[in-house]
C-alpha positions in Angstrom: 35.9 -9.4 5.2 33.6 -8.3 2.2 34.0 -4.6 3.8 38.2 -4.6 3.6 38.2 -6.4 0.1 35.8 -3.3 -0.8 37.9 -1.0 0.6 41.2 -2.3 -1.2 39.3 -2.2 -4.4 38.1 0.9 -4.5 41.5 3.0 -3.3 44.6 3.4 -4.8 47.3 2.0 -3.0 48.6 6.0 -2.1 45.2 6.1 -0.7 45.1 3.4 1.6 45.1 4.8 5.3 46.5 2.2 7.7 44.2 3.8 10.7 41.3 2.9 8.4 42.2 -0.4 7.4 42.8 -1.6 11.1 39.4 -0.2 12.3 37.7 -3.1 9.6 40.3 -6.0 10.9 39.2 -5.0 14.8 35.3 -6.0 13.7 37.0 -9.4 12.4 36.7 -12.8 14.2 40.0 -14.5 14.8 39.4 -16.8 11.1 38.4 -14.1 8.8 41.5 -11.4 10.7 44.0 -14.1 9.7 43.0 -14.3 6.0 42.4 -10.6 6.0 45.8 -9.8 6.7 47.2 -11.5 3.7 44.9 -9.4 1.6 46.7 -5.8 2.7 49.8 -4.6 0.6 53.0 -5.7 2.5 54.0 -2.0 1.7 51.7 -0.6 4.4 50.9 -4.3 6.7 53.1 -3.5 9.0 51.7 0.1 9.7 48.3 -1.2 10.1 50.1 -3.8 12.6 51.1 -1.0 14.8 47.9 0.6 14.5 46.4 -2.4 16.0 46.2 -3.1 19.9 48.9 -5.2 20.9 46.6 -8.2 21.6 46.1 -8.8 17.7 50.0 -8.6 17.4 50.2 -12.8 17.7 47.5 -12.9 15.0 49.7 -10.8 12.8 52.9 -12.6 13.3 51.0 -16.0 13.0 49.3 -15.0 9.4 52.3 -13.6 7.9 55.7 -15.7 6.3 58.8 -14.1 7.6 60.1 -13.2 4.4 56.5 -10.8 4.5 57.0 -9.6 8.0 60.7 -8.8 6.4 58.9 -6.7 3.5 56.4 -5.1 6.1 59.8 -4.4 8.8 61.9 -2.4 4.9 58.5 -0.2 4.3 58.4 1.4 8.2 60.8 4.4 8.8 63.2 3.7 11.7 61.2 4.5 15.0 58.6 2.3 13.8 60.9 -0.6 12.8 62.4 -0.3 16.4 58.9 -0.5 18.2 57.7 -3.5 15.3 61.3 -5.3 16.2 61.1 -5.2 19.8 56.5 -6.1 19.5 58.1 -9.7 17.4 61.1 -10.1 20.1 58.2 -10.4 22.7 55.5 -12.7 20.2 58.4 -14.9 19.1 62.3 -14.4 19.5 63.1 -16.8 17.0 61.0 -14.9 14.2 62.5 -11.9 15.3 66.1 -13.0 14.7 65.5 -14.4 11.7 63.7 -11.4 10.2 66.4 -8.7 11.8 68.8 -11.0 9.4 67.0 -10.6 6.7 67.0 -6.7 6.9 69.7 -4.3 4.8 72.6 -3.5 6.9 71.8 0.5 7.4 68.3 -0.7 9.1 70.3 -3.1 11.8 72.2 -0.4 12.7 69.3 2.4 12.9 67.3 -0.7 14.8 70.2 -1.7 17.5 70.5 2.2 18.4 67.0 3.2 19.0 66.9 0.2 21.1 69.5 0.9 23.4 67.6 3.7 24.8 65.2 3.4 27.7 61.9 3.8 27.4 61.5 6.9 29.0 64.5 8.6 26.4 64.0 10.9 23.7 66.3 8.9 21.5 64.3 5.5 21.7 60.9 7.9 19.9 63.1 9.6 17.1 63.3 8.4 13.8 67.0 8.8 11.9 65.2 9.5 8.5 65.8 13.3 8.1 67.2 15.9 5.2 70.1 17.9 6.2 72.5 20.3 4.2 75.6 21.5 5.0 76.1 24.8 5.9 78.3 25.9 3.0 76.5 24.1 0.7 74.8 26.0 -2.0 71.3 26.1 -2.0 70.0 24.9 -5.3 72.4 21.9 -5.1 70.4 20.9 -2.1 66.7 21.5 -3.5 68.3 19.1 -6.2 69.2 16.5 -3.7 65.8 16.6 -1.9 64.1 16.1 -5.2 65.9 13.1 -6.3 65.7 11.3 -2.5 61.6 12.6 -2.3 61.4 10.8 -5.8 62.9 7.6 -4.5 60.8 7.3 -1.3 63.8 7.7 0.7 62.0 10.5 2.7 58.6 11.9 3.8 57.1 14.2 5.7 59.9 16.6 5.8 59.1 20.7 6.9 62.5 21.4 7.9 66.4 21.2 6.6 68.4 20.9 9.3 71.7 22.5 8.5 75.0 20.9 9.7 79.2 21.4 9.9 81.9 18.9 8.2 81.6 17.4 11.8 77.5 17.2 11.2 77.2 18.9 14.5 73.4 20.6 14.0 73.9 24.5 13.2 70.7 25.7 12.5 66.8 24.8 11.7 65.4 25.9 8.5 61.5 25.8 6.9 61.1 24.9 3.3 59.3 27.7 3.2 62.0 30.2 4.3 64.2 28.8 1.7 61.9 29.4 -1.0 63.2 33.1 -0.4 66.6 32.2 -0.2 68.7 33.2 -3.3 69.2 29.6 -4.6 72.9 30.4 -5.9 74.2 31.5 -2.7 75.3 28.8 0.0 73.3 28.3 3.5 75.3 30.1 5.1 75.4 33.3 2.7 71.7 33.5 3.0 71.3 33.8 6.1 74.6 35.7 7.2 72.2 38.9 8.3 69.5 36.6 10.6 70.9 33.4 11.7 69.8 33.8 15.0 66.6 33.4 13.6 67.2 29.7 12.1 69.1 28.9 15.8 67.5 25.5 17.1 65.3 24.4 19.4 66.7 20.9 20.4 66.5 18.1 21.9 69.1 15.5 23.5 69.3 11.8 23.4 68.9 10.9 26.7 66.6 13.7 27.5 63.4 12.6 29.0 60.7 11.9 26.4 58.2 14.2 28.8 60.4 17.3 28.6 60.4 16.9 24.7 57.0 16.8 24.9 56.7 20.2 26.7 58.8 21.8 23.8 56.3 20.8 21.2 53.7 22.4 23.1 55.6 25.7 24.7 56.8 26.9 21.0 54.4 24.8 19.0 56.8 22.5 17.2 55.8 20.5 14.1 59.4 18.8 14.6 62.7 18.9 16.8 66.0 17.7 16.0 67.8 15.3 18.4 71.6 15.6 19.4 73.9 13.7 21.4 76.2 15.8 24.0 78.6 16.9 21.4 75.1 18.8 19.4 76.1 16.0 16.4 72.4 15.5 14.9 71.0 11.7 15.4 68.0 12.2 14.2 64.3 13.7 14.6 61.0 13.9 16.3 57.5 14.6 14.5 54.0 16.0 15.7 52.6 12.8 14.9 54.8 10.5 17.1 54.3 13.0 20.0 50.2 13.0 19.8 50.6 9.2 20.5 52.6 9.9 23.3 50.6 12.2 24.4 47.7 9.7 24.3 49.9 7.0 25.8 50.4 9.4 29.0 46.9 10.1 29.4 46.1 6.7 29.1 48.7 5.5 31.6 47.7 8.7 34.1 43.9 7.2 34.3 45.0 3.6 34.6 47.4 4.9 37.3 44.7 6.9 39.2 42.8 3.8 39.1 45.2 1.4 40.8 45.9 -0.3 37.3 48.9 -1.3 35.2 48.2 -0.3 32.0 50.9 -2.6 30.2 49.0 -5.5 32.3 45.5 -4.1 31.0 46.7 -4.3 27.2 48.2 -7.8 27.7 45.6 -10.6 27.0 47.0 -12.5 30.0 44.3 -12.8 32.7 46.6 -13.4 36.0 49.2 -10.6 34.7 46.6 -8.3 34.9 44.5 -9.9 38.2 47.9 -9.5 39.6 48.3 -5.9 39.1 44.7 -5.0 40.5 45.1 -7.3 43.0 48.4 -5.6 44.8 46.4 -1.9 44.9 43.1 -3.9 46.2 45.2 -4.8 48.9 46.6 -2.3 49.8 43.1 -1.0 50.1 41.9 -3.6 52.1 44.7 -2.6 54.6 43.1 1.0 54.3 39.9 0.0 54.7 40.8 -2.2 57.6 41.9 1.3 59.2 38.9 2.7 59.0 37.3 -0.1 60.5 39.6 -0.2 63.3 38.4 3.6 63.8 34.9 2.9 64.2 35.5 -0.2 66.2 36.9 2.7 68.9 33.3 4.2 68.9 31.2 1.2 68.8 29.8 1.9 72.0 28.9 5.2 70.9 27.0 3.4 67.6 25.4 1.5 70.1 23.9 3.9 71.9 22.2 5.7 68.6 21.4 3.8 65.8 20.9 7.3 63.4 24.9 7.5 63.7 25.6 4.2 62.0 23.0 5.8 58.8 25.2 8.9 58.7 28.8 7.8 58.8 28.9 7.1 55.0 27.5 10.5 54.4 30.4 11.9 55.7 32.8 9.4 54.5 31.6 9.4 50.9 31.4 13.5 50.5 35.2 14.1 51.9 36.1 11.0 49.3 34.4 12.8 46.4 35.7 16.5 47.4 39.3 15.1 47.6 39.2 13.1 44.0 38.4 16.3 42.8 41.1 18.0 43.8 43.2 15.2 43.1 42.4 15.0 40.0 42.6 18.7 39.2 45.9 18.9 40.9 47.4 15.5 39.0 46.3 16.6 35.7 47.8 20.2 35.7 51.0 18.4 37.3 51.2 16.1 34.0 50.7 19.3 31.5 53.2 21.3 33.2 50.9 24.1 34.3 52.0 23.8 38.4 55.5 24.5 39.4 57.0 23.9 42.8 56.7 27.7 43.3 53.0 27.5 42.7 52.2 24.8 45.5 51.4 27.4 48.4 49.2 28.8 45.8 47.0 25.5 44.6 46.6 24.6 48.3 45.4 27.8 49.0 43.1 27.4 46.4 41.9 24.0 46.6 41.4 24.4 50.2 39.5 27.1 50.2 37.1 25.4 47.4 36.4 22.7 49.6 35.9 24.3 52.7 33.3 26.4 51.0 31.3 23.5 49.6 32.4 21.9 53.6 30.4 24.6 54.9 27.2 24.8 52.2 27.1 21.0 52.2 27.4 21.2 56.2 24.5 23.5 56.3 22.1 21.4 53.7 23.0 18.1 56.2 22.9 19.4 59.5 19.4 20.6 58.8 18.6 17.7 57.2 19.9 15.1 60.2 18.3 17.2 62.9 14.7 16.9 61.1 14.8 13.3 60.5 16.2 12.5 63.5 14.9 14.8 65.5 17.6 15.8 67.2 19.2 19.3 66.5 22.6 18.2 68.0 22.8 15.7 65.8 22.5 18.5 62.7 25.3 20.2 64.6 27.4 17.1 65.0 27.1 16.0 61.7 27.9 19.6 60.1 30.6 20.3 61.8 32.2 16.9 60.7 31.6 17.8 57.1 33.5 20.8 57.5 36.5 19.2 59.2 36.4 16.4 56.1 36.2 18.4 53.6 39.1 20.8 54.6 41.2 17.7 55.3 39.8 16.2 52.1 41.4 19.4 50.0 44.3 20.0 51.6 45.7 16.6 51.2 44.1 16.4 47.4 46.7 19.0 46.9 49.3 18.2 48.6 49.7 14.2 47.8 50.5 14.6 44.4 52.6 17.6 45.1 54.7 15.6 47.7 54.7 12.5 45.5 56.1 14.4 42.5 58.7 16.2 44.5 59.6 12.8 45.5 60.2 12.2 41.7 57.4 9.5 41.7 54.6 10.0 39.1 51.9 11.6 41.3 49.0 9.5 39.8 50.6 5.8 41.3 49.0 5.8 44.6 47.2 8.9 45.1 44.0 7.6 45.5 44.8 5.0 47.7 46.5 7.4 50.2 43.7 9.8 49.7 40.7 7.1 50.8 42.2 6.5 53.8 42.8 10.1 55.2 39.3 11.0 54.1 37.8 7.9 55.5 39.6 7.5 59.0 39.1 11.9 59.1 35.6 11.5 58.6 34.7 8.9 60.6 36.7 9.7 63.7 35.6 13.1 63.7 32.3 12.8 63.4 32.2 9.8 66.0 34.8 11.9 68.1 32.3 14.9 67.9 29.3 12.2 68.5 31.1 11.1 71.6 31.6 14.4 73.0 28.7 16.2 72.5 25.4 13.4 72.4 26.4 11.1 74.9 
């Protein structure tokens, strides 16, 4: 507590940092977060409440009137006051209402459309704050119009005028620092009469998935990106900022994924939502690992008959499991930063094959010579190798070609991966190398 009342004291309120103020309130206990709260400037509260994990979300709602929480929802710009709205709907849907009553008019409306977009849609991350000019309109009449809205708070963060017809259908894309060479007495359009293609836009629709948008940002290095509907009239904008927490929200969601976990059920504070989620991939795992089972239950006589087979299984087991998360994990990751097409999956099979079947083979050689001294038995060393080998391969061809399969299949490559992959590499290793065992020792 005494280090956030420091911190408030010794900043200006244009210096206060949201990120900062909600790394003190996460060292808080539950007593000191709820009085803390009411000490930060309901200009910037509800900022720091999105910079929070979700968990302390109830905390925020419980310490805060709803005429604040109305004062915190004004101060956000749209995109944020759609993702604050919909966080209260879920806390408490009676608060909600009451607060979305309480707001102007213009931020109802910007609210109820960002809302009606899916999750997954470009439209439900964009923010409707934005400067635009028309396209016959002259240049210093605009700079005038930014100065007097920039002076009024009314907008921030703007690099680019997006330039618009009478029909405010988006035209072209313009830097401020372009039109500091612009003849200010000329219109848009005179100013640019000789290189418009140059201002042409790189775009973005409504409904377009949020992924692809994020591709653009990195493929011509955006700092922004204007959305349209299908008739190209401009709705509103994305920023570099809203896309590096989408970025970090798809790697989070890819790990969880790769794990067998729900991330939306690891962020909620309910235990059985999230013992649930685990507990659906754990048994489908069981079922996997009841497989494997059922594959060394066909060799038990063979185990029987030589103890030293039982102490290598897991050898082989364990290095085909490893070799194929690599690859899996290789091939998943490139998948989700757009670096492998479906013209390039011949070539990362090729690829990841070949990697493991050259660690199969050094790995092979470093065991077999190892089983045959401890056990003293050379076909053993032979048995055991040639096992590795056959794991391995199988271990990096289908590290490749799961995710590839999965993504063709339009489902995200991470969901289920692993599962699939523990079970090929488990039942491959064991039956081959009790299959070889079988054939060759007994």
């Amino acid at each position: 507590m005494e280090e956030l009342k420091e911190y408030l004291s010794s900043h200006e309120e244009s210096e206060l940092y949201p990120s900062d103020i909600a790394k003190i309130l996460k060292k808080l206990d539950e007593d000191e977060f709820s009085e803390a709260i009411k000490l930060i400037p309901k200009d910037i509260v509800g900022d720091v409440a999105l910079e929070l994990p979700d968990r302390y979300f109830d905390d925020v709602v419980e310490s805060l009137e709803v005429s604040e929480l109305t004062q915190a929802v004004k101060e956000l710009e749209s995109d944020d006051q759609a993702d604050f709205m919909q966080e209260l709907k879920e806390v408490d849907k009676n608060i909600a209402s009451k607060v979305f009553e309480n707001l102007d008019k213009e931020d109802q409306q910007d609210i109820t459309m960002l809302q009606k977009y899916n999750d997954n849609e470009a439209g439900a991350f964009m923010q409707t704050e934005l400067f635009t000019a028309k396209v016959d309109e002259v240049v210093q009449d605009a700079i005038k119009r930014f100065a007097e809205l920039k002076k009024a708070n009314e907008i921030e963060n703007v690099h680019t005028v997006f330039i618009t017809n009478s029909k405010n259908q988006l035209l072209y894309c313009i830097d401020l620092d372009d039109i500091l060479t612009f003849d200010f007495s000329l219109t848009f359009a005179e100013n640019i009469k000789d290189s418009a293609e140059k201002f042409e836009p790189i775009k973005a629709y409504d409904t377009e998935d949020i992924k692809e948008v994020v591709n653009y940002f990195k493929e011509y290095d955006l700092s922004v990106i204007p959305i349209v509907n299908k008739d190209n009239i401009l709705l509103g904008r994305i920023t570099s900022d809203d896309i590096y927490d989408i970025i970090n929200e798809q790697a989070t969601e890819q790990m969880y994924n790769l794990a067998g976990v729900d991330d939306e059920a690891e962020e909620d504070e309910e235990v059985l939502k999230a013992t649930k989620t685990r507990a659906t991939w754990l048994g489908i795992n069981l079922i996997t690992a009841i497989l494997a089972s059922i594959v060394i239950g066909m060799f038990q006589d063979t185990i029987n008959s030589m103890v030293a087979l039982a102490v290598l299984m897991p050898i082989v087991a364990s290095m085909g499991g490893n070799a194929g998360t690599q690859t899996l994990t290789v091939v998943v990751r490139q998948l989700a930063l757009g670096d492998i097409s479906y013209s390039d999956a011949r070539r990362i099979i090729k690829k990841e094959v070949s990697i493991s079947l050259l660690n199969g083979i050094l790995f092979a050689i470093i065991m077999g010579i190892i089983a045959s001294i401890w056990f003293d038995k050379g076909m053993l060393g032979v048995v055991i190798a040639i096992s590795m080998v056959v794991n391995l391969f199988m271990a990096g061809f289908f590290g490749a070609t799961i995710p590839l399969l999965l993504k063709k299949m339009n489902i995200d490559p991470a969901i289920g991966s692993t599962v699939i992959l523990t079970t090929v590499t488990d039942v491959v290793g064991f039956f081959s190398f009790l299959g070889l065992a079988t054939i060759i020792l007994l």
